[in-house]
Chimera marker file (.cmm) of the C-alpha trace (Angstrom):
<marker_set name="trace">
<marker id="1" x="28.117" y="150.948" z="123.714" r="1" g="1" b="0" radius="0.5"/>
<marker id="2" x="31.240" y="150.597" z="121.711" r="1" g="1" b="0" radius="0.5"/>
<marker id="3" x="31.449" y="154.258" z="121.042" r="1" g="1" b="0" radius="0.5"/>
<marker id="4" x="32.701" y="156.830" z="123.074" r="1" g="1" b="0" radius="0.5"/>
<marker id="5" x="31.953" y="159.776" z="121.177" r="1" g="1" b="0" radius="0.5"/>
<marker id="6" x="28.040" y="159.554" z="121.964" r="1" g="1" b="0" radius="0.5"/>
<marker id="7" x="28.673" y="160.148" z="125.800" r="1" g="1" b="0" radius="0.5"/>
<marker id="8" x="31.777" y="162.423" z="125.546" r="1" g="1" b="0" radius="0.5"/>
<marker id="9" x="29.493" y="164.657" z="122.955" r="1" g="1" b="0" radius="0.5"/>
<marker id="10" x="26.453" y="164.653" z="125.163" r="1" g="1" b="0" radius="0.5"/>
<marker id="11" x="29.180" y="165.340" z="128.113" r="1" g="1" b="0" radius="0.5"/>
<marker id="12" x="30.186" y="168.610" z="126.780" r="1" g="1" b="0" radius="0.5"/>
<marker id="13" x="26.896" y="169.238" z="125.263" r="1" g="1" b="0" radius="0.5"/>
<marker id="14" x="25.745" y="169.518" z="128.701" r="1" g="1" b="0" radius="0.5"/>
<marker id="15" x="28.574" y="171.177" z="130.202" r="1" g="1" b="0" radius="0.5"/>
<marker id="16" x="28.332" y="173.838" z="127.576" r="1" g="1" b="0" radius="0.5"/>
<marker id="17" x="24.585" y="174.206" z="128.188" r="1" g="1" b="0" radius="0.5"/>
<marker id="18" x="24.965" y="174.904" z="131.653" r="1" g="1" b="0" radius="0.5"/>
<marker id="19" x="27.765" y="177.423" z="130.615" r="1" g="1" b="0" radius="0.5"/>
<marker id="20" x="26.080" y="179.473" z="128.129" r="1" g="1" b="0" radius="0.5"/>
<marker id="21" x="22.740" y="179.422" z="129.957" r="1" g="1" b="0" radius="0.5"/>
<marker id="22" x="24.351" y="181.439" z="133.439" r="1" g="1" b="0" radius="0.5"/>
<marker id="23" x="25.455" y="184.821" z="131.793" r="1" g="1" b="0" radius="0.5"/>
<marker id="24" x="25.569" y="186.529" z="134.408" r="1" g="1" b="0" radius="0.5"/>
<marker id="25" x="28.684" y="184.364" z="135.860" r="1" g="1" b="0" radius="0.5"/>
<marker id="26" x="31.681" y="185.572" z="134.981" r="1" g="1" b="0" radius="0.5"/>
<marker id="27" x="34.691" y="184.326" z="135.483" r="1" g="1" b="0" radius="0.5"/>
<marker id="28" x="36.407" y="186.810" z="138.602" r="1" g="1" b="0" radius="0.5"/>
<marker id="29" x="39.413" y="188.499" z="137.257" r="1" g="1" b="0" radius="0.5"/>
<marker id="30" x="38.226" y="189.471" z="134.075" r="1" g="1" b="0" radius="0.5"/>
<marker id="31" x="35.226" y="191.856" z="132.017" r="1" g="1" b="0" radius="0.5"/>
<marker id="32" x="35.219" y="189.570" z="128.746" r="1" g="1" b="0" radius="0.5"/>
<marker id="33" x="32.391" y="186.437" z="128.486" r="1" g="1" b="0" radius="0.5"/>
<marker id="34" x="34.554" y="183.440" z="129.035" r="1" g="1" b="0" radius="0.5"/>
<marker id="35" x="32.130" y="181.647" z="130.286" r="1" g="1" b="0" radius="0.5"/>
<marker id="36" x="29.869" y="182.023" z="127.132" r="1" g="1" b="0" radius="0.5"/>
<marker id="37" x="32.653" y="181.453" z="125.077" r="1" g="1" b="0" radius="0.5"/>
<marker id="38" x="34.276" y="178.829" z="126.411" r="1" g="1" b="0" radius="0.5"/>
<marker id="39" x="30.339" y="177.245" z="126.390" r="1" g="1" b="0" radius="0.5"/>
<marker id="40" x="29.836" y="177.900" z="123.109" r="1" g="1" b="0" radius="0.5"/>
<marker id="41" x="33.030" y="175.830" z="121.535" r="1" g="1" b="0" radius="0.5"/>
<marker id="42" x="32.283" y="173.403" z="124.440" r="1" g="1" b="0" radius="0.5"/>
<marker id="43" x="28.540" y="173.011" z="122.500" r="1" g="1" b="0" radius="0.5"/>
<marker id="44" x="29.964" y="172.850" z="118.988" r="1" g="1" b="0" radius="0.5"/>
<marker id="45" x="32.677" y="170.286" z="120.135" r="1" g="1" b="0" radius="0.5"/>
<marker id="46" x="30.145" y="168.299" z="121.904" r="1" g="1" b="0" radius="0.5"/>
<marker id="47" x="28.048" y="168.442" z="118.527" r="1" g="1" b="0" radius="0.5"/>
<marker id="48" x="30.724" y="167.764" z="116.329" r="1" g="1" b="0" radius="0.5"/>
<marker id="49" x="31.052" y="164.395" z="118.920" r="1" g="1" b="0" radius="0.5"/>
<marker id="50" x="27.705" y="163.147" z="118.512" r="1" g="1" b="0" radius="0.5"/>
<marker id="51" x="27.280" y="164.232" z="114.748" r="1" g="1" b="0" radius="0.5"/>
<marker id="52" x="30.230" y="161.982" z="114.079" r="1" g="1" b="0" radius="0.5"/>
<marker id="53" x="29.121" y="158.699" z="116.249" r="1" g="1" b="0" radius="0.5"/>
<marker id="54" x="25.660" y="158.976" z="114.289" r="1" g="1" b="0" radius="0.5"/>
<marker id="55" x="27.041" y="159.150" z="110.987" r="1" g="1" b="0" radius="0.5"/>
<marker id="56" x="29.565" y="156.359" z="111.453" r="1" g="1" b="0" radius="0.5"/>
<marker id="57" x="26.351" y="154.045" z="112.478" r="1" g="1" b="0" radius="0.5"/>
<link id1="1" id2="2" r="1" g="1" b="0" radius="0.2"/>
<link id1="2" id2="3" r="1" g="1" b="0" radius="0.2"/>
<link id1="3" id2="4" r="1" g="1" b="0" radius="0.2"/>
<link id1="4" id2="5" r="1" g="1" b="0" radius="0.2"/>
<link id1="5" id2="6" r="1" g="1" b="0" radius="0.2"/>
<link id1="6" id2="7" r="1" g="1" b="0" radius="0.2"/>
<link id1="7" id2="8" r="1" g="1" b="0" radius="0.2"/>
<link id1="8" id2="9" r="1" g="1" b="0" radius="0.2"/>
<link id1="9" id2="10" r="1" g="1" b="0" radius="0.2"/>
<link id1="10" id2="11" r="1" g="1" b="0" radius="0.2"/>
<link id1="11" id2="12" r="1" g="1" b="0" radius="0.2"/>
<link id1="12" id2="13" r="1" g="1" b="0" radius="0.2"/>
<link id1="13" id2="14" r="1" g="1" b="0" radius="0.2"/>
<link id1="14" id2="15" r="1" g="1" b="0" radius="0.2"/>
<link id1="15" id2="16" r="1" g="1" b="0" radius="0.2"/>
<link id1="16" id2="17" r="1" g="1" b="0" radius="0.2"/>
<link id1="17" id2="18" r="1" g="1" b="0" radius="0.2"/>
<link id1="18" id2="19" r="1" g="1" b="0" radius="0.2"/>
<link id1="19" id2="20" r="1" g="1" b="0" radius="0.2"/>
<link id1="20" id2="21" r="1" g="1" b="0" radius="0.2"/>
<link id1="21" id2="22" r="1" g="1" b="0" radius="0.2"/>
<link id1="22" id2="23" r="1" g="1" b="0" radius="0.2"/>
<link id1="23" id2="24" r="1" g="1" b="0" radius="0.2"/>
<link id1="24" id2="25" r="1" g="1" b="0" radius="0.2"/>
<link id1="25" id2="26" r="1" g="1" b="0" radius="0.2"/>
<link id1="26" id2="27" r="1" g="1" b="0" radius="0.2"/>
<link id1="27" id2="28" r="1" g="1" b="0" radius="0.2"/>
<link id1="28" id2="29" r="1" g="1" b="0" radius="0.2"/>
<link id1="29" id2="30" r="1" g="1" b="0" radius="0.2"/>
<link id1="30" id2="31" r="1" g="1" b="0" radius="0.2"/>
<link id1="31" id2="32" r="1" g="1" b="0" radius="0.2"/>
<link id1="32" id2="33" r="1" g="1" b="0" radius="0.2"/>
<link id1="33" id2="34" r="1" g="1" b="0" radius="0.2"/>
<link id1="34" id2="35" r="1" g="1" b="0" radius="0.2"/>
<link id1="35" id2="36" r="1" g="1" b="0" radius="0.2"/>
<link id1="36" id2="37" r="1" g="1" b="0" radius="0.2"/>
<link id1="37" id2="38" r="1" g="1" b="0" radius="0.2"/>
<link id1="38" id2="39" r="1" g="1" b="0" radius="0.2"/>
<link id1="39" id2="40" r="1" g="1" b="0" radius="0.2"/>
<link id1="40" id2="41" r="1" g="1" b="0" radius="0.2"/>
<link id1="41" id2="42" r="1" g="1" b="0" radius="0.2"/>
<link id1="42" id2="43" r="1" g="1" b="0" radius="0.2"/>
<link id1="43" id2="44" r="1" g="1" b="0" radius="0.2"/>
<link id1="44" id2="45" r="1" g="1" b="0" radius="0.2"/>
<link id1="45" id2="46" r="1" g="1" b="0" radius="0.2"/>
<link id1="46" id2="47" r="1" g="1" b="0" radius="0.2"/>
<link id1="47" id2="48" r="1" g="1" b="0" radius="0.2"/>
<link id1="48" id2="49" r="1" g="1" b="0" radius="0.2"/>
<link id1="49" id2="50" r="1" g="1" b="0" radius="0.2"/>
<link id1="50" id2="51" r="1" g="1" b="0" radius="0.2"/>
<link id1="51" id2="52" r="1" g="1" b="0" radius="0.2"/>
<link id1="52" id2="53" r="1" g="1" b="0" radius="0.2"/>
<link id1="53" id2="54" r="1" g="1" b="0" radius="0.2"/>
<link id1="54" id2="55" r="1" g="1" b="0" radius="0.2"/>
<link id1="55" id2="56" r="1" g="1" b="0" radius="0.2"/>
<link id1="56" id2="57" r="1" g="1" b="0" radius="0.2"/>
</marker_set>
């Protein structure tokens, strides 16, 4: 495995997954999402990751 980007993508493609999947956790000392949001960009970086390690090969 000479490239990282494959396991840091499917890192944060996980991470984000588990994220956006628990709405109902919110982060304590506020109303907004950041969980969701903070998952979501955590998915789309994660996808941008693996996107980029299977187009180079």
């Amino acid at each position: 495995m000479n490239d990282l980007r494959i396991p840091i993508g499917a890192f944060f493609l996980i991470a984000g997954a588990l994220l956006v999947a628990m709405p109902s956790a919110r982060a304590p000392l506020t109303q907004a999402p950041v969980n969701l949001y903070a998952g979501l960009v955590m998915l789309v970086f994660g996808g941008v990751m693996v996107w980029l390690a299977r187009r180079r090969s």
